[in-house]
Chimera marker file (.cmm) of the C-alpha trace (Angstrom):
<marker_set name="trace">
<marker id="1" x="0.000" y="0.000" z="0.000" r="1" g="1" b="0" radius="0.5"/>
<marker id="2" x="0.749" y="3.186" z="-0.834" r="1" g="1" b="0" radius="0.5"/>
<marker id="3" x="2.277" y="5.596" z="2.867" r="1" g="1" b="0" radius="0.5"/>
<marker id="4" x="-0.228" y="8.703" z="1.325" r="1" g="1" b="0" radius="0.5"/>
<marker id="5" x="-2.348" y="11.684" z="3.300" r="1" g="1" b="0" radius="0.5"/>
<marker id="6" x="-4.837" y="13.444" z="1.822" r="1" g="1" b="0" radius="0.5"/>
<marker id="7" x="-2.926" y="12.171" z="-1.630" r="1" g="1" b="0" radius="0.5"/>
<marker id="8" x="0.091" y="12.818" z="-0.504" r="1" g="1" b="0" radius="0.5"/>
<marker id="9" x="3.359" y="10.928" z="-0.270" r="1" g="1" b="0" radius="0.5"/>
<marker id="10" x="5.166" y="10.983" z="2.797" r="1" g="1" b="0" radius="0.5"/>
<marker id="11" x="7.675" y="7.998" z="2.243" r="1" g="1" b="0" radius="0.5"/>
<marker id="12" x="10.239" y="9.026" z="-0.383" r="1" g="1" b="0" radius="0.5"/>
<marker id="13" x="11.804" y="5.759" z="0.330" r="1" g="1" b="0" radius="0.5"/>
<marker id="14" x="8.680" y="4.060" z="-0.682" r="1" g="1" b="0" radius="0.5"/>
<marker id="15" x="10.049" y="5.370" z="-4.583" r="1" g="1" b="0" radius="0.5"/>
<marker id="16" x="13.264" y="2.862" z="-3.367" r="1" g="1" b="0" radius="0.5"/>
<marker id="17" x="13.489" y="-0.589" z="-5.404" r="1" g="1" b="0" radius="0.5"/>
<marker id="18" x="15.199" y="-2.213" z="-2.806" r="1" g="1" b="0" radius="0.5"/>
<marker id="19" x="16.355" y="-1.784" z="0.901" r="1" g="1" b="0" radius="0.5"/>
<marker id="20" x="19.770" y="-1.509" z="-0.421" r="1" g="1" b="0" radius="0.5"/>
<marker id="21" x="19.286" y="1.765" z="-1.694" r="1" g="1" b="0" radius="0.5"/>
<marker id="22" x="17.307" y="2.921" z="1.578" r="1" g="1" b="0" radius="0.5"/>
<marker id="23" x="21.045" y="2.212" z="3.135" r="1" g="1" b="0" radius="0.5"/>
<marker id="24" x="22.798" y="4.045" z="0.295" r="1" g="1" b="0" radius="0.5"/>
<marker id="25" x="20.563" y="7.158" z="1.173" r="1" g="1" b="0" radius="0.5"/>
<marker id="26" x="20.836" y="7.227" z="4.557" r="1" g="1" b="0" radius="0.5"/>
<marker id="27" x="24.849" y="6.887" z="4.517" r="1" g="1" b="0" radius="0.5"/>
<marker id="28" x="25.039" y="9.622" z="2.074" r="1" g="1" b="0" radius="0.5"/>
<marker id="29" x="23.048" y="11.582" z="4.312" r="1" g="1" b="0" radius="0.5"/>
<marker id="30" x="20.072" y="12.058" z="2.275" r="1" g="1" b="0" radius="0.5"/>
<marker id="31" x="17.379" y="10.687" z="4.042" r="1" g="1" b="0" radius="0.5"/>
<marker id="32" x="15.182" y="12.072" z="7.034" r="1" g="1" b="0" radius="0.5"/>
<marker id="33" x="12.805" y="11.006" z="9.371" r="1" g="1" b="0" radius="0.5"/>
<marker id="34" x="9.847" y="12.867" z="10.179" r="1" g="1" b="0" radius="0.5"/>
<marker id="35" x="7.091" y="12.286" z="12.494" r="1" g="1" b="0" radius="0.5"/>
<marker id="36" x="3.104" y="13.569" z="12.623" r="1" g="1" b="0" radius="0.5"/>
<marker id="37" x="1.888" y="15.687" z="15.634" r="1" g="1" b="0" radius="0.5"/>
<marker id="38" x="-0.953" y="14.127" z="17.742" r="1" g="1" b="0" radius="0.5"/>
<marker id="39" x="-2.913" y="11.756" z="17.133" r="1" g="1" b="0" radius="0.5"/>
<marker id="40" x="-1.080" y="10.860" z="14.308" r="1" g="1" b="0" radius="0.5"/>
<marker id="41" x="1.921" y="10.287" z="16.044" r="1" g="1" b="0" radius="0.5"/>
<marker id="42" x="1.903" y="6.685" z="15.589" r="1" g="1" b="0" radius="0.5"/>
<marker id="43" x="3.281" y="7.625" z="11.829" r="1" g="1" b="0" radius="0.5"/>
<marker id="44" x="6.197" y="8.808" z="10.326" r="1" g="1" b="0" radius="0.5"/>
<marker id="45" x="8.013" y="9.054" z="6.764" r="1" g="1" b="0" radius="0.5"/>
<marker id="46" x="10.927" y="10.063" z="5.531" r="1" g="1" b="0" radius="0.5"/>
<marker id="47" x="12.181" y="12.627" z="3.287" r="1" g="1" b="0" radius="0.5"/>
<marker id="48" x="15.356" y="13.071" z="0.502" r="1" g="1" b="0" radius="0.5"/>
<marker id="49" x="17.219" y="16.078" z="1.144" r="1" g="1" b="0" radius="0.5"/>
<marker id="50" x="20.738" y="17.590" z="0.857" r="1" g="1" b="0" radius="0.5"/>
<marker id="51" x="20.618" y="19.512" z="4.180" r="1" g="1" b="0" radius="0.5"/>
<marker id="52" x="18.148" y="19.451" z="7.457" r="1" g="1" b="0" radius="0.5"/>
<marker id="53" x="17.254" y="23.076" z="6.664" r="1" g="1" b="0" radius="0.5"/>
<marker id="54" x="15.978" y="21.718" z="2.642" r="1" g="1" b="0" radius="0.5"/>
<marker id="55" x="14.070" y="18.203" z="4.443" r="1" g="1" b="0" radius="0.5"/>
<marker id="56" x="12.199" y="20.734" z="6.979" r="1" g="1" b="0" radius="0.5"/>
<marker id="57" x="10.972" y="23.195" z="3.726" r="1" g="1" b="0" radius="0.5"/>
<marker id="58" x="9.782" y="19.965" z="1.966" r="1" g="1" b="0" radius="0.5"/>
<marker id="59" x="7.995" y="18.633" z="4.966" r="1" g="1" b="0" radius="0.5"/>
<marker id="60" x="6.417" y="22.098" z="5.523" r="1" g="1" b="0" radius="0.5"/>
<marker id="61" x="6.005" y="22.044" z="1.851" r="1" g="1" b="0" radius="0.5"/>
<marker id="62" x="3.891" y="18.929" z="2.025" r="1" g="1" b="0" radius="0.5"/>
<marker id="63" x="1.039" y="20.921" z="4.516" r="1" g="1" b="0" radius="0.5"/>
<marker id="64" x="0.273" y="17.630" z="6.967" r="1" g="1" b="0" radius="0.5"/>
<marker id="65" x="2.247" y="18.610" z="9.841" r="1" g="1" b="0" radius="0.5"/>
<marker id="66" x="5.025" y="17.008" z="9.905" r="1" g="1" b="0" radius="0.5"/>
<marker id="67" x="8.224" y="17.603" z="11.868" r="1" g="1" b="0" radius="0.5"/>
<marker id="68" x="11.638" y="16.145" z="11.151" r="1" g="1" b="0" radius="0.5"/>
<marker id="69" x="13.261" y="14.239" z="13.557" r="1" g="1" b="0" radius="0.5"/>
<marker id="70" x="16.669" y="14.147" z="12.210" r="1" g="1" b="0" radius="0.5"/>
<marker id="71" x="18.749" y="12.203" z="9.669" r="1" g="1" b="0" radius="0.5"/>
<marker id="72" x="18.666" y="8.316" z="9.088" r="1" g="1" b="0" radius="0.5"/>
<marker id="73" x="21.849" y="6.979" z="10.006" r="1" g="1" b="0" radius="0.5"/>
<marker id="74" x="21.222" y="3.319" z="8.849" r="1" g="1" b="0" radius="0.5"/>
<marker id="75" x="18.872" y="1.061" z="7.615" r="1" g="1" b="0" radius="0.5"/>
<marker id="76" x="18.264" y="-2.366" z="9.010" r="1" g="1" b="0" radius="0.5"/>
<marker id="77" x="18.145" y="-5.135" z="5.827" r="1" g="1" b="0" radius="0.5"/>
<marker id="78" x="16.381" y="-7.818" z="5.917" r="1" g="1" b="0" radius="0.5"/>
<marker id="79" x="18.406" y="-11.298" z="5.650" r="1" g="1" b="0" radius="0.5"/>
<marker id="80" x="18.868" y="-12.679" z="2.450" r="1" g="1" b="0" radius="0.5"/>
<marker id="81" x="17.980" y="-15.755" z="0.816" r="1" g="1" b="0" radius="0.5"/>
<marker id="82" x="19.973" y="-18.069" z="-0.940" r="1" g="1" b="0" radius="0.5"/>
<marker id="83" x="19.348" y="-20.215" z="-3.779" r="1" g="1" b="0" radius="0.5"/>
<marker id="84" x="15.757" y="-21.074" z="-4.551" r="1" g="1" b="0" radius="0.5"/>
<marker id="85" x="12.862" y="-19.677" z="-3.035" r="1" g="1" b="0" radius="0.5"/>
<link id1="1" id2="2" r="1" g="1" b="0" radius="0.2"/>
<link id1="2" id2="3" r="1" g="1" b="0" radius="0.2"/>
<link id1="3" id2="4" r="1" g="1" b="0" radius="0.2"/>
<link id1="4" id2="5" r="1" g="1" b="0" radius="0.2"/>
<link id1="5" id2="6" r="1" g="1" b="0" radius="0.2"/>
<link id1="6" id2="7" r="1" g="1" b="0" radius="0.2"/>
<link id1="7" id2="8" r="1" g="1" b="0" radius="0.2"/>
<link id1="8" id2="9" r="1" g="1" b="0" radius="0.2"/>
<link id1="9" id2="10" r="1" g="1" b="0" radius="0.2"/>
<link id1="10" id2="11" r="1" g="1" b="0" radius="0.2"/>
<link id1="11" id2="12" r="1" g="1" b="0" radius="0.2"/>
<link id1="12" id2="13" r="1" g="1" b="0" radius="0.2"/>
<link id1="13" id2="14" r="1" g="1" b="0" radius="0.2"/>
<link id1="14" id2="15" r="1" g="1" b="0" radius="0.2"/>
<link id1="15" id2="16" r="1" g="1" b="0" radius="0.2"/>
<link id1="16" id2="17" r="1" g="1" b="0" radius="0.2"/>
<link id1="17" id2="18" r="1" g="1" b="0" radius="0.2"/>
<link id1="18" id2="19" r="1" g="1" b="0" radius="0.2"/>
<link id1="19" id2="20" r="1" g="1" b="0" radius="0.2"/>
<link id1="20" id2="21" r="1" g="1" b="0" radius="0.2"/>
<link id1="21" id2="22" r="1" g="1" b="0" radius="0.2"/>
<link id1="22" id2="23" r="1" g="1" b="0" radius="0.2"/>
<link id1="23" id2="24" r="1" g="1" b="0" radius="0.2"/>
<link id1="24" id2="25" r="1" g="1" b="0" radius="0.2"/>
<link id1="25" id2="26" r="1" g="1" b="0" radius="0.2"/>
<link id1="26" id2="27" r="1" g="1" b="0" radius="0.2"/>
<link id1="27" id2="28" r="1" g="1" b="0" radius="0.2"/>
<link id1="28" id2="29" r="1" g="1" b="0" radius="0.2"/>
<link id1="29" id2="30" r="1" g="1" b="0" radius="0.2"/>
<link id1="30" id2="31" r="1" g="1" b="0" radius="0.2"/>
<link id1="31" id2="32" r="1" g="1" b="0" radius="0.2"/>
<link id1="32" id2="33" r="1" g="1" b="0" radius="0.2"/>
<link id1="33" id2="34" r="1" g="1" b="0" radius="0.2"/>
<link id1="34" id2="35" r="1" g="1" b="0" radius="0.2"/>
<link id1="35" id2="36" r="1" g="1" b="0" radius="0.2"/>
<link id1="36" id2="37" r="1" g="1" b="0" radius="0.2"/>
<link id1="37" id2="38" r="1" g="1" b="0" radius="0.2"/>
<link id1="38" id2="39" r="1" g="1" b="0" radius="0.2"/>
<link id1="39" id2="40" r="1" g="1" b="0" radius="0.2"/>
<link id1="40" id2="41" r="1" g="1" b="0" radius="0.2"/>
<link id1="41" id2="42" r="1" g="1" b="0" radius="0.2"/>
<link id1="42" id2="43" r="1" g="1" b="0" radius="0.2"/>
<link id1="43" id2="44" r="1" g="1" b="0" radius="0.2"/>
<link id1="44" id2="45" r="1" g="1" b="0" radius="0.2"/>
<link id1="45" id2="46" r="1" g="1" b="0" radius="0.2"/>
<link id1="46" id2="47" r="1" g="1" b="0" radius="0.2"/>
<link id1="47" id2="48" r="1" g="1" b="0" radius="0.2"/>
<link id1="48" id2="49" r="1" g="1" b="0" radius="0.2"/>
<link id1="49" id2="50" r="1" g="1" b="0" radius="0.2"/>
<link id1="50" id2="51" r="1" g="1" b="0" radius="0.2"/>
<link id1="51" id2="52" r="1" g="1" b="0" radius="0.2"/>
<link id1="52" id2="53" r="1" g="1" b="0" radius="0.2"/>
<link id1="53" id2="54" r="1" g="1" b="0" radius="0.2"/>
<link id1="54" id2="55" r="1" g="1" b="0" radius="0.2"/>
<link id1="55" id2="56" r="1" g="1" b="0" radius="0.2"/>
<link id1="56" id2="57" r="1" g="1" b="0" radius="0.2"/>
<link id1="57" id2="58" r="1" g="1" b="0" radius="0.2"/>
<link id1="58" id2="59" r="1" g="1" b="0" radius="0.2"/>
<link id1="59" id2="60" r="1" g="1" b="0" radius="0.2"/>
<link id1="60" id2="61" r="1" g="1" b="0" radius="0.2"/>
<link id1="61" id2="62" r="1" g="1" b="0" radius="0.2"/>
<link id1="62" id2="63" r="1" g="1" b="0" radius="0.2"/>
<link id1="63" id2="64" r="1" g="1" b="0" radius="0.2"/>
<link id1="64" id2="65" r="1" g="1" b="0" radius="0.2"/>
<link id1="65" id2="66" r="1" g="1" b="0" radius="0.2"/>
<link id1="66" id2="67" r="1" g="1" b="0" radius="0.2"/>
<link id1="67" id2="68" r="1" g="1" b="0" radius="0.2"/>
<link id1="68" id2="69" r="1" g="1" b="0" radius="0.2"/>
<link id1="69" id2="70" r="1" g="1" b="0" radius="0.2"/>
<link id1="70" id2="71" r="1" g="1" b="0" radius="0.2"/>
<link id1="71" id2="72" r="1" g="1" b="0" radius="0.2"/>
<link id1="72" id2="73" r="1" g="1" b="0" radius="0.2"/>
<link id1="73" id2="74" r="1" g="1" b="0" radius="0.2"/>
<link id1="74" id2="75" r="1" g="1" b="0" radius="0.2"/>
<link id1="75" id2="76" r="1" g="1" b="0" radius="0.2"/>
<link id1="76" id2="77" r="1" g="1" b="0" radius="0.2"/>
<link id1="77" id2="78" r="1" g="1" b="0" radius="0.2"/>
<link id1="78" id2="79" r="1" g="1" b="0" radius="0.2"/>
<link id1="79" id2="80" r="1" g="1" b="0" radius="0.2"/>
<link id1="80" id2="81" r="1" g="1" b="0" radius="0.2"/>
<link id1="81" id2="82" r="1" g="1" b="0" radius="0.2"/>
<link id1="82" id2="83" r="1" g="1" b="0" radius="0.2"/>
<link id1="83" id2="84" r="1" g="1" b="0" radius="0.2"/>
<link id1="84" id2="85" r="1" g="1" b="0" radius="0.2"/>
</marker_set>
C-alpha cells in the first residue's frame, strides 16, 4: 500500500526498489525522518534532502504537519535468501 495523506506521499523511500538503496541514502546523508503531531503520532516518513534546513521546507512544503526528527543513520536489511525460493 501506498504511505499517502490526503494524496500525498510521505515515504520518499517508498520510490526505493530495494532496501539496499534505503542504506545508500541514509549513509550519504540524504534521508530524514519525520514524524506527525498528535494523534497521528503513531506515523512517520521520511524525506530526501541535501541539508536538514531543505528536508524541513519539503515537509512544511507537504502541509500535513510534519516535523523532522533528524537524519537516518542506517537502515536495518532484511536477511537474504539463498538459492531457490
Amino acid at each position: 500500500m501506498k504511505p499517502v495523506c490526503d494524496g500525498i506521499l510521505f515515504c520518499d523511500s517508498w520510490r526505493l526498489k530495494t532496501f539496499d538503496d534505503q542504506a545508500i541514502m541514509a549513509a550519504r546523508g540524504l534521508l530524514f525522518m519525520t514524524e506527525f503531531p498528535p494523534p497521528y503520532d503513531m506515523f512517520g516518513g521520511d524525506i530526501f534532502a541535501a541539508s536538514l534546513a531543505a528536508a524541513e521546507e519539503i515537509a512544511f512544503g507537504r502541509g500535513l504537519g510534519e516535523k523532522v526528527v533528524g537524519p537516518i543513520t542506517g537502515v536495518i536489511l532484511p536477511p537474504r535468501r539463498f538459492g531457490p525460493l
